[in-house]
C-alpha positions in Angstrom: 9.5 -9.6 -20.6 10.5 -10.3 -16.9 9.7 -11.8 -13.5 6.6 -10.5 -12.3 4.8 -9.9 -9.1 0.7 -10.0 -8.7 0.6 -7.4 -5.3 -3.0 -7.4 -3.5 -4.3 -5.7 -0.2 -3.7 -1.9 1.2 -2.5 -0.2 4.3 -5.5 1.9 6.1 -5.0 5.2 7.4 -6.2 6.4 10.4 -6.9 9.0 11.1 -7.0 9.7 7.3 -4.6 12.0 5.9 -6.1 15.8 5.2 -5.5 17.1 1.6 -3.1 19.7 2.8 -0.8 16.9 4.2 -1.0 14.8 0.8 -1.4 16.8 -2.2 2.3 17.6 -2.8 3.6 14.0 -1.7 4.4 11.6 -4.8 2.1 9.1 -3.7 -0.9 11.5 -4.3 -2.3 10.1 -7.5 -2.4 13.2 -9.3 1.1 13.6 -8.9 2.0 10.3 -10.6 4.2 10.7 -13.5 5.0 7.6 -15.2 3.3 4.6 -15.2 5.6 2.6 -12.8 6.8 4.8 -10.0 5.8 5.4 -7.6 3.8 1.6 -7.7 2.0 2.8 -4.6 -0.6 5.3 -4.7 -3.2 7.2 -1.7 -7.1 6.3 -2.1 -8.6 9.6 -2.3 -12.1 10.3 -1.0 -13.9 12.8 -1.7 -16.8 14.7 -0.2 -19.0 17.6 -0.6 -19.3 20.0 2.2 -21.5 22.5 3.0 -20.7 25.4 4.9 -22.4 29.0 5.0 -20.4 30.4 2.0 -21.2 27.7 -0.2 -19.9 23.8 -1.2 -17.0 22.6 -0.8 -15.0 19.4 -1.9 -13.0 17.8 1.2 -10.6 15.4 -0.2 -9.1 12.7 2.0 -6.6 9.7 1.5 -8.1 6.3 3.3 -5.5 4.0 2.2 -2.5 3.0 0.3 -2.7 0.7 -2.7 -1.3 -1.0 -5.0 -1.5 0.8 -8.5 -2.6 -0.7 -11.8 1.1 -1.6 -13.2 0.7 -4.8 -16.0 3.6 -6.6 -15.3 4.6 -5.2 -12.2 8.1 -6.3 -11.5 8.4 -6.2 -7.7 11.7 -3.9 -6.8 12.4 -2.2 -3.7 8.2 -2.6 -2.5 9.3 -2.5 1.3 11.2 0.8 1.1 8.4 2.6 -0.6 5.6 1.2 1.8 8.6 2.9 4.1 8.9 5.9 2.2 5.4 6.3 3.1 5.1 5.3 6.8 8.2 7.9 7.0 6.4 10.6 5.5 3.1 10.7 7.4 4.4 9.5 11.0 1.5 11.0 13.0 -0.6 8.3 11.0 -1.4 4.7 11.4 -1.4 2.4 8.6 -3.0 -0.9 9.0 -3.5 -4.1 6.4 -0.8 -6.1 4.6 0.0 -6.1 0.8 0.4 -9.7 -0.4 2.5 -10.3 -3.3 2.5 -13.5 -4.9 5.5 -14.5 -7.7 5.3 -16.5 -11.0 6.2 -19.2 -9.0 4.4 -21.4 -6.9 6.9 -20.8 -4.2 7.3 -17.1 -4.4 4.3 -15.3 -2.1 5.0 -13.2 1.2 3.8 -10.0 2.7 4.6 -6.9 3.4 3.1 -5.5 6.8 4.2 -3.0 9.3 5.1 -3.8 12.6 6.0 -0.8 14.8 6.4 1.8 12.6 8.5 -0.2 10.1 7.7 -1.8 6.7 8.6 -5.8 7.0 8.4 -8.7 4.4 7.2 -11.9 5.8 7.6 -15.2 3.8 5.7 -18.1 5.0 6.7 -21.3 6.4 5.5 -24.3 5.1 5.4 -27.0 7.5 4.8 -30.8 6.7 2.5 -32.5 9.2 3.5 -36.0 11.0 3.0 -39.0 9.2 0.6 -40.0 11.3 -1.4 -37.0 10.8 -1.2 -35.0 13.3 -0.6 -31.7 13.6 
């Protein structure tokens, strides 16, 4: 048993990503081999279609999450939400993933700012003894 990392939130996708730009990337959930990588994955809608020849299913991915890992040990989180950003450029994601230690101390964020995956840790700041802010 190790160090573990609770990860909550998604990055939306817009516009959303057409099934012929996702199905062969590793974050497409049916491509998932093992149960902890990749420990993102695509939300995949799905729709039915009518057109003159008959239904169809569009699939589209809205988002990427966090998958269901049980003690997800947090390693290298940024460079996959990067891996991702990287791999659909002519997409914007939106949202934040916020990932919370075993420890009271450990929590931060991982957002994107231009283009680019970032972690941001908090600052805790003490107010004046007087109260004030």
């Amino acid at each position: 048993m190790g160090y573990t990392t609770h990860v909550t939130g998604e990055f939306a996708i817009e516009p959303p990503l057409a099934y012929t730009e996702f199905k062969n990337s590793k974050f497409a959930p049916d491509n998932v081999e093992n149960s902890y990588t990749p420990s993102l994955v695509l939300r995949v809608h799905e729709q039915m279609v009518e057109k003159e020849d008959g239904v169809f299913l569009r699939r589209t991915a809205t988002a990427l999450v966090m998958r269901e890992i049980d003690e997800y040990r947090e390693c290298g989180l940024v460079d996959e939400v990067q891996t991702a950003l990287d791999a659909f450029p002519s997409h914007t994601f939106t949202g934040r993933l916020e990932c919370e230690g075993e420890e009271n101390t450990d929590m931060w964020r991982v957002v994107v700012r231009n283009g680019r995956a970032v972690k941001v840790e908090p600052r805790i700041v003490w107010p004046d003894e007087d109260g004030a802010l």
